[in-house]
Steps between C-alpha positions, in 0.01 A plus 500: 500500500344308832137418488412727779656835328328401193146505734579794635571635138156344378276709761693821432253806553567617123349131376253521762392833393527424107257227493236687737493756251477299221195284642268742665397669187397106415422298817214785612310486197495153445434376907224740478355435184454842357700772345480823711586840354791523760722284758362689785115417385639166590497620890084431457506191297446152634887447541556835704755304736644392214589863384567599856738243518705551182493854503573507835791264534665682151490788763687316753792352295552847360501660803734196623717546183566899636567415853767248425689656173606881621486575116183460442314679831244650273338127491405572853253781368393321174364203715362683751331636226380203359350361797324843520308409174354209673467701866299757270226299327416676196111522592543669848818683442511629100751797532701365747482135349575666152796738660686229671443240148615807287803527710602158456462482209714861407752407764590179329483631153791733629682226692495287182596782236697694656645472814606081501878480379459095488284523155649590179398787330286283218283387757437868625449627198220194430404571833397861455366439157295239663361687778467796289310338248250353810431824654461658165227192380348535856442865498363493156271212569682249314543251755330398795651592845535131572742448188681775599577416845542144376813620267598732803542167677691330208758748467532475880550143480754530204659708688545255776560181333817734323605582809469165654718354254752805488571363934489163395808555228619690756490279755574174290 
């Protein structure tokens, strides 16, 4: 393999997206210096560009990832969506910021457990069992919204890194 496929191969979208998700649940707490009780109380914390940033580029290499695969158009929406949580500030915009976060959120829990034909069922299976079990400890006050949206994230990002490497064996 020539050094410039194997850059091009390192700054795939799926890697891209995988570590995003992976460090915002991290990075805004800890550049900030507090714990909020959600990622989108970050959009009022001393590193708001910070959030806006992250949140909002994850929402452009999704939306990127839909325009240039034909199988996976439904990325278009679920970025859109996610730059919508950060268009929306919480504060000003609750329902709306809340619908458009909820969305997201649902749209890639069905993405990841049902509708992908790259994963393998075990990882759908812990995928659902995983995002059952957070929005059953979330509704019943178990959890904190932030820890919730934080192993939304993971799974997301778990999701991409498998996918990442699924191209890259394919590709090899």
């Amino acid at each position: 393999m020539n050094i410039t496929r194997l850059l091009k191969n390192l700054f795939k979208t799926e890697l891209l997206l995988s570590i995003l998700f992976l460090v915002i649940p991290f990075v805004l707490p800890l550049t900030s210096g507090v714990m909020l009780n959600s990622i989108s109380e970050y959009a009022y914390a001393t590193n708001s560009t910070l959030f806006l940033l992250l949140l909002t580029f994850a929402g452009y290499l999704i939306v990127v990832d839909g325009l240039t695969d034909e199988t996976r158009r439904y990325n278009i929406i679920l970025g859109a969506l996610l730059v919508g949580v950060t268009l929306f500030p919480v504060g000003e915009f609750r329902v709306l910021h809340d619908a458009v976060a909820i969305l997201f959120f649902l749209g890639n829990s069905i993405i990841l457990t049902y509708w992908s034909k790259l994963v393998p069922k075990w990882l759908k299976i812990s995928t659902f069992i995983i995002i059952g079990t957070v929005v059953g400890s979330f509704l019943f006050g178990i959890i904190s919204l932030f820890i919730a949206e934080s192993l939304g994230f993971l799974m997301m990002s778990i999701f991409m890194f498998y996918r990442y490497i699924a191209e890259w064996e394919r590709i090899k």
